[in-house]
C-alpha positions as a Markdown table, in Angstrom:
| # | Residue | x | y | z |
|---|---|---|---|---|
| 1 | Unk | 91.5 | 117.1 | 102.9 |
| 2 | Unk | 94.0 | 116.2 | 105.4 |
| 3 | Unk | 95.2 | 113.2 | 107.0 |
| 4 | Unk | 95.4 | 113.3 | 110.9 |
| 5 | Unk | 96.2 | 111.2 | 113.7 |
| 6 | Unk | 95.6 | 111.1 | 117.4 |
| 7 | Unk | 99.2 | 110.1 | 118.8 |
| 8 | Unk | 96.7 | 109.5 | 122.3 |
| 9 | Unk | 94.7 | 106.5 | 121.0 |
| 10 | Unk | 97.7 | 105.1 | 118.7 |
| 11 | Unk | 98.9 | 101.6 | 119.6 |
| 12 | Unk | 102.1 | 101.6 | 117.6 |
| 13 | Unk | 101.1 | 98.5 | 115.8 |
| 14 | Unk | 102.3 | 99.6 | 112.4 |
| 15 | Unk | 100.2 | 98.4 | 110.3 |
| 16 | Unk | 99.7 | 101.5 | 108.9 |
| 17 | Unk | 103.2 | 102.1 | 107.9 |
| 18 | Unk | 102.9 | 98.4 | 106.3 |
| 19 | Unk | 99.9 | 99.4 | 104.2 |
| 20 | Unk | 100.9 | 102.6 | 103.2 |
| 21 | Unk | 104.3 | 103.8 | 103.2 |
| 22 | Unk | 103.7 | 106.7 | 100.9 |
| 23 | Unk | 101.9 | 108.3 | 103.6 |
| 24 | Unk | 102.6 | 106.6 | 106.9 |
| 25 | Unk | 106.0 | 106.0 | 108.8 |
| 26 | Unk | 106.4 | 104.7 | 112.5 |
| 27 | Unk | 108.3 | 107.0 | 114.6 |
| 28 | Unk | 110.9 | 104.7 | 116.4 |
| 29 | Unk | 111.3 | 107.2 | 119.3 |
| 30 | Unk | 107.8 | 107.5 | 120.0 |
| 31 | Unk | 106.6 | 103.9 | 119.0 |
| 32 | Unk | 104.2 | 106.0 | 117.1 |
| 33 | Unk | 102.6 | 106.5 | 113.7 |
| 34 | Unk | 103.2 | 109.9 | 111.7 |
| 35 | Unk | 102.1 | 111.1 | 108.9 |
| 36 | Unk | 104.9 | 111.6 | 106.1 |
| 37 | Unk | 102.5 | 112.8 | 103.7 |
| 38 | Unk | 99.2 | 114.4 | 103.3 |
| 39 | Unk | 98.3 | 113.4 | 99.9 |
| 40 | Unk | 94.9 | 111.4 | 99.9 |
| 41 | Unk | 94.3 | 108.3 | 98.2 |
| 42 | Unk | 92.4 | 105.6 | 98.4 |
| 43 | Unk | 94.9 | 103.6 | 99.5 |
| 44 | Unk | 95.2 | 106.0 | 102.4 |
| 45 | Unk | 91.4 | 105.8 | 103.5 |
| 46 | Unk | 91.5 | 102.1 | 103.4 |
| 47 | Unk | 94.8 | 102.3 | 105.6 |
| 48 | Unk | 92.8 | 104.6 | 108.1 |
| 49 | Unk | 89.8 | 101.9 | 108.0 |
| 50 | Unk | 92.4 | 99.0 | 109.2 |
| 51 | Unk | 93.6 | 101.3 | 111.9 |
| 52 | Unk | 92.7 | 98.8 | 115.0 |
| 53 | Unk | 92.1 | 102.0 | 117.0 |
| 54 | Unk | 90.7 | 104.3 | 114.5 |
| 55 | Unk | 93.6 | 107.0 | 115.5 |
| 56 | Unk | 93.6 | 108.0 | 111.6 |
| 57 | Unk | 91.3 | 109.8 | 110.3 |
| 58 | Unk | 90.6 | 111.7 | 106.6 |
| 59 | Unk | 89.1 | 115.0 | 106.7 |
């Protein structure tokens, strides 16, 4: 499993970083999320499920 996101439908909102810092950190250069690590949780998939795009996704 791996934990992916689409830096083209990405918003920058951050809520992602706000919901899960362990794996999510908002790149201040890019205004964009990024994955800091790949580790799957469940905090993780719920964090992809509040994505207001749906640019994260769990494989």
């Amino acid at each position: 499993m791996g934990i992916k996101v689409n830096l083209d439908d990405c918003i920058g909102c951050g809520v992602c970083s706000e919901l899960c810092p362990q794996n999510f950190k908002l790149d201040e250069d890019e205004g964009k999320c990024m994955v800091i690590d790949q580790e799957v949780s469940s905090l993780a998939k719920e964090t992809a499920d509040s994505c207001p795009v749906s640019a994260i996704t769990i494989d």
